[in-house]
Wavefront OBJ file of the C-alpha trace (Angstrom):
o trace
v -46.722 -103.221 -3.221
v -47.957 -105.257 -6.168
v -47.001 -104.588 -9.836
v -49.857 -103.047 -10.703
v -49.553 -100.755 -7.930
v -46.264 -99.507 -9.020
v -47.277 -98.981 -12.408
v -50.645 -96.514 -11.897
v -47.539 -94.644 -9.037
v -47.605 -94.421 -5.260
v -50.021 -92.617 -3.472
v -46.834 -90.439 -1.251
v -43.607 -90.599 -1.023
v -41.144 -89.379 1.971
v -37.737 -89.134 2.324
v -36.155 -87.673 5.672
v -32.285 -85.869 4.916
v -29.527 -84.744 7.173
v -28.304 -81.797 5.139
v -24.760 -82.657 6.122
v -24.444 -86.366 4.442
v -23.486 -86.477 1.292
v -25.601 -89.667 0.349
v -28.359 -88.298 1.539
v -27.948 -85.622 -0.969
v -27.150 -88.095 -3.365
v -29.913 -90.034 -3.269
v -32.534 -86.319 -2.702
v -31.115 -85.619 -7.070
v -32.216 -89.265 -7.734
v -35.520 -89.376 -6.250
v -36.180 -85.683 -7.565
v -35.387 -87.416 -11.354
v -38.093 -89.856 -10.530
v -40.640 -87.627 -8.828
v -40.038 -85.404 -12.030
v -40.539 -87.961 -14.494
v -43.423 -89.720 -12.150
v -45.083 -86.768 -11.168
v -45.048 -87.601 -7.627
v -45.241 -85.031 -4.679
v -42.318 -85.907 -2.423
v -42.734 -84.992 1.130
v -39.692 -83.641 2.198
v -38.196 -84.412 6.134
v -35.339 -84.026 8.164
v -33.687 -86.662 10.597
v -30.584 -85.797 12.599
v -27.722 -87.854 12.456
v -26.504 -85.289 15.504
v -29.846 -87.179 17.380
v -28.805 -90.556 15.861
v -25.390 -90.742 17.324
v -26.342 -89.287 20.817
v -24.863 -91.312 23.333
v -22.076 -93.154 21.078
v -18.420 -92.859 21.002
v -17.451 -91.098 17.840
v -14.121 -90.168 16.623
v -13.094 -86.050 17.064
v -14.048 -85.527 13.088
v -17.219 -86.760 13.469
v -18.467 -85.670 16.405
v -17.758 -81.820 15.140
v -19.749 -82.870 12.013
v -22.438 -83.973 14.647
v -22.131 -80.129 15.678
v -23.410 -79.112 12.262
v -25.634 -81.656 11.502
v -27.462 -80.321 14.607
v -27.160 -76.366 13.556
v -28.907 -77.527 9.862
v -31.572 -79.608 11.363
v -32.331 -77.232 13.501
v -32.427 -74.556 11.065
v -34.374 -76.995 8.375
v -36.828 -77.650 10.886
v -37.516 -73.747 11.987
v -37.691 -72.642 8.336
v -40.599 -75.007 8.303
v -42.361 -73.595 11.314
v -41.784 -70.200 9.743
v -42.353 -70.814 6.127
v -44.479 -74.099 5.785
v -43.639 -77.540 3.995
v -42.869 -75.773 0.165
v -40.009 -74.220 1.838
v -37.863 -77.073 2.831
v -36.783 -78.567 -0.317
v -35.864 -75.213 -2.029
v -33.664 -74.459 1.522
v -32.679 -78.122 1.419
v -31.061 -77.601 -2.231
v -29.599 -74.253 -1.436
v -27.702 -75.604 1.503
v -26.330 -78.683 -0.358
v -25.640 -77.048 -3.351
v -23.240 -74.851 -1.435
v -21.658 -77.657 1.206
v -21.799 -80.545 -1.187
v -21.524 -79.275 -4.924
v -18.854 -76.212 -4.012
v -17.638 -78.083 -1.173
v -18.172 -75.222 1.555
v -17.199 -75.470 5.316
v -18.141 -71.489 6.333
v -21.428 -72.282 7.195
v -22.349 -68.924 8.840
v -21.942 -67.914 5.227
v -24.091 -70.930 3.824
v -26.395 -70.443 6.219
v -27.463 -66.846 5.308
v -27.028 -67.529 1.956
v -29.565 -70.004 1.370
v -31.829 -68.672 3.562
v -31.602 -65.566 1.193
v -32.035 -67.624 -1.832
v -34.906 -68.971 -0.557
v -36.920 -65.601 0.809
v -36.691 -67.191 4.639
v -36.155 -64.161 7.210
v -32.444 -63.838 7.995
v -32.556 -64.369 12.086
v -33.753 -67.696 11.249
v -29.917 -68.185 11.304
v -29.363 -67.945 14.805
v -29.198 -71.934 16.596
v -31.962 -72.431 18.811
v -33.492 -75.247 20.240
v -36.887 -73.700 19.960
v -38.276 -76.480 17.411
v -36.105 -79.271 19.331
v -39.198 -81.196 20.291
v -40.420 -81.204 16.613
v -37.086 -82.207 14.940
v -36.914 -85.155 17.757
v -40.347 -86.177 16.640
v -39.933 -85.771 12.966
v -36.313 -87.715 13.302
v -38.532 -90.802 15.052
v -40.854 -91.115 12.502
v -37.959 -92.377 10.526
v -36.627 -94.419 12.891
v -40.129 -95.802 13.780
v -39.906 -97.131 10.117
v -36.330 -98.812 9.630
v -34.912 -98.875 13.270
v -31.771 -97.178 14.813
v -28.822 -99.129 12.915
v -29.487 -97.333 10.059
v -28.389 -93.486 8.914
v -29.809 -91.090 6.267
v -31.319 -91.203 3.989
v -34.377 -92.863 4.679
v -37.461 -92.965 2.027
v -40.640 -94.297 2.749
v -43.109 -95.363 -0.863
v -46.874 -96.076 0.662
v -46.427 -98.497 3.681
v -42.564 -99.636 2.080
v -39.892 -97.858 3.966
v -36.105 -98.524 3.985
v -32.627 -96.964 3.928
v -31.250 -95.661 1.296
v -30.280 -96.011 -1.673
v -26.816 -95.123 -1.433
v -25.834 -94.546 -4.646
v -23.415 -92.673 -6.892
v -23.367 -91.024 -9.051
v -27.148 -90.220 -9.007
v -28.880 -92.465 -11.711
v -30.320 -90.166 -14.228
v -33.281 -90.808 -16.828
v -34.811 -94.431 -17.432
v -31.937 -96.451 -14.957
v -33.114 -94.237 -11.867
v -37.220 -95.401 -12.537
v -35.592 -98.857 -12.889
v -33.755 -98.322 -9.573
v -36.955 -96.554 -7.922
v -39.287 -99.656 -9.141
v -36.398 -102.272 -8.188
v -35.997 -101.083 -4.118
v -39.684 -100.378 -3.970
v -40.188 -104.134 -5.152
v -37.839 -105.986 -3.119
v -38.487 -103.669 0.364
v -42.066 -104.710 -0.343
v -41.419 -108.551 0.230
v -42.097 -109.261 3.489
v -38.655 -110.646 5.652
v -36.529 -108.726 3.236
v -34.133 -106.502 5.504
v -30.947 -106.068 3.717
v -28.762 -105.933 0.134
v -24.821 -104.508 0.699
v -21.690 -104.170 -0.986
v -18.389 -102.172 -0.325
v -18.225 -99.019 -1.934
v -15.735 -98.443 -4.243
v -16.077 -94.872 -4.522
v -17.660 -91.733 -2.699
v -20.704 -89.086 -3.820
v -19.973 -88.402 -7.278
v -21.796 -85.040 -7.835
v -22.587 -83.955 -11.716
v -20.649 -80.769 -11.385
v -17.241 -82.305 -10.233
v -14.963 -85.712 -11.160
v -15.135 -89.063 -9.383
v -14.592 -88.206 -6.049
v -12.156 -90.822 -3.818
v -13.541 -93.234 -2.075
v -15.384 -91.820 1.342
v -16.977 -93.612 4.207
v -18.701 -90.156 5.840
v -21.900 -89.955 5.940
v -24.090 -92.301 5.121
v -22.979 -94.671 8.182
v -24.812 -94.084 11.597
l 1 2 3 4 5 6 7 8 9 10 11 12 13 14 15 16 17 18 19 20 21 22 23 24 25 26 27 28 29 30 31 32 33 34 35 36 37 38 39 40 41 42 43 44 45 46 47 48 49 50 51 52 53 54 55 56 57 58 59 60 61 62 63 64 65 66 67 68 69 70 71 72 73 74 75 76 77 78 79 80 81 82 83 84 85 86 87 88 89 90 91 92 93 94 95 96 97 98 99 100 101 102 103 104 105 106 107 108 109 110 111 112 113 114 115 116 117 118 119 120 121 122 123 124 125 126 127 128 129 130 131 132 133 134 135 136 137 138 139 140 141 142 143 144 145 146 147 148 149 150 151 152 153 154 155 156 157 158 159 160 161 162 163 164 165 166 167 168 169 170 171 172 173 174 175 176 177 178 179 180 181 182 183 184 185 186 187 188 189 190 191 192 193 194 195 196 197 198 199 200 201 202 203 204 205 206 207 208 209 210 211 212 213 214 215 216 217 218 219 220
């Protein structure tokens, strides 16, 4: 992507969530500051870090998170079916306002909840693996772009696609279109695959303090 390119705005922009991860949801208020202040259409998606870790040996913790992150992609993905593409960021910010923001664990609860704040019919609660072959696909795509050693979030800008950012606290105003411009840039440059440091501290969400270091999440 060339300067001038980034400067008349992509053409779309994707990003594919777990609702469980806390990064991901991180990352989904940053890129809503910049498609706010860019005007940009993001095209919201889910990938399943349940369907990511198939096969591997997790520890007890996560693999029960792996039970949820299944039960929200699957219900992400239905609501789509049933409501169409607007309906899955509003669902998308119910859900993590209550797990990530309030810090939730009933999810039955969160579950109808959300779907309630959105308008979504109620039954759409109830796990199924109805949509299973359309979450697997839409959980590819992702992985078609970045490969498997990665976890969520991914974002894809045009023909650039990478993982992450994993960021926090979510960069606000003109530092998160310097951010947005900055990985769009260097993800464009062809044999570019990777920029890492430790984290020295976990999702810092606008509504609470600086949360402790965490490694959940974000990891595959």
């Amino acid at each position: 992507m060339t300067e001038t390119s980034m400067q008349q705005g992509p053409q779309r922009v994707r990003m594919w969530f777990d609702p469980t991860c806390p990064w991901a949801w991180m990352t989904s208020r940053w890129l809503g500051e910049v498609a706010e202040a860019r005007e940009i259409d993001v095209d919201w998606q889910v990938m399943s870090l349940a369907v990511l870790n198939e096969g591997r040996d997790l520890s007890e913790g996560y693999a029960s998170l792996m039970i949820t992150s299944m039960r929200l992609t699957r219900l992400v993905t239905a609501a789509r079916a049933a409501g169409g593409d607007e309906v899955v960021k509003p669902l998308y910010d119910a859900l993590g306002e209550r797990i990530h923001h309030q810090g939730r664990k009933d999810h039955d609860a969160i579950v109808a909840e959300s779907l309630a704040e959105v308008g979504l019919d109620g039954a759409l609660a109830e796990e199924t693996d109805a949509h299973d072959e359309t979450l697997r696909a839409t959980h590819q795509s992702a992985i078609d772009l970045v490969g498997d050693e990665v976890g969520t979030p991914v974002i894809a800008v045009d023909d650039v696609a990478f993982f992450g950012p994993v960021v926090s606290p979510a960069p606000t105003g003109a530092d998160a279109l310097q951010l947005f411009d900055g990985i769009v840039a260097a993800a464009a440059i062809d044999g570019f695959f990777e920029l890492k440091r430790t984290r020295t501290r976990g999702p810092q969400f606008a509504t609470e303090p600086a949360a402790e270091a965490s490694a959940a999440g974000a990891s595959a």
